[in-house]
C-alpha positions in Angstrom: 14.2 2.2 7.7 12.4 4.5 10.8 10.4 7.0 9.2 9.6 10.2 11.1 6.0 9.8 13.1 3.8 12.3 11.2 5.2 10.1 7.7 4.8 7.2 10.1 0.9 8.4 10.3 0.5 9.4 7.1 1.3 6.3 5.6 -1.3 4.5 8.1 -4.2 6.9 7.5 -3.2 6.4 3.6 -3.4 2.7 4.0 -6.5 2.6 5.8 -8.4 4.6 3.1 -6.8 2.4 0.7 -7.9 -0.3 2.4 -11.2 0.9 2.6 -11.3 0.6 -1.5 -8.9 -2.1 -2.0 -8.9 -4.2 0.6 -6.9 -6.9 -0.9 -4.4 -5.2 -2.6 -3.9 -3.7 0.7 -2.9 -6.7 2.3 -0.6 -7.1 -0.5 1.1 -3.6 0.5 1.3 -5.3 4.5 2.2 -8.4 3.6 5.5 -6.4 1.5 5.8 -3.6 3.4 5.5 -4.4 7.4 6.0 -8.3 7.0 9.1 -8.3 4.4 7.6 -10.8 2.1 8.9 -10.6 -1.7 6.1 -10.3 -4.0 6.4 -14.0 -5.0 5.9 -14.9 -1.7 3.2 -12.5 -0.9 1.3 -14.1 -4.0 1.3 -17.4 -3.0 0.2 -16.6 0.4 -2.8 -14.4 -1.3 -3.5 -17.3 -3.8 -3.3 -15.2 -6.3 -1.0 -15.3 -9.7 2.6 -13.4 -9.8 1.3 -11.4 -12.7 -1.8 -9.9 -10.7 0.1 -9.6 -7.7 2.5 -7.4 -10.2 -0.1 -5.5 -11.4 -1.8 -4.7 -7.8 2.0 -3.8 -6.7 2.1 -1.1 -8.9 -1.2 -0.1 -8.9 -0.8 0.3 -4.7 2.1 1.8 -5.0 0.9 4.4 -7.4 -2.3 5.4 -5.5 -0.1 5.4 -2.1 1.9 7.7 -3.5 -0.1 9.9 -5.1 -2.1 9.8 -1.9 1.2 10.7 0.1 1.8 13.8 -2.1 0.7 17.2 -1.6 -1.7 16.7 -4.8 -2.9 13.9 -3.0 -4.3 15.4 -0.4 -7.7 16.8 0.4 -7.7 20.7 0.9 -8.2 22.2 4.4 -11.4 23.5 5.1 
């Protein structure tokens, strides 16, 4: 999938803040996202149980998205 480059953008500067405050379920999202890994996968390489790795998913996913959104997003000044 090629997303367009301002999506392409606003997904990094999304995952960056995100990163910021949850750094390691951020490396859950890059492990998934940019590297392909299925979630198993990308919680054995993170040490950490399938259940948390769950749980982080769709906690990422959730503030990515809500952080992707119109509501999301800081007003212009």
């Amino acid at each position: 999938m090629t997303l367009p480059p301002e999506d392409l953008l606003a997904l990094n500067e999304a995952l960056t803040r995100f990163a910021a405050e949850e750094p390691a379920k951020a490396e859950l999202v890059k492990l998934r996202y940019f590297a392909g890994f299925s979630l198993d996968e990308a919680a054995d390489l993170l040490g950490i149980s399938r259940a948390t790795a769950k749980r982080h998913w769709a906690y990422a996913r959730a503030w990515l998205s809500c952080a992707l959104t119109d509501e999301g997003r800081p007003e212009p000044a």
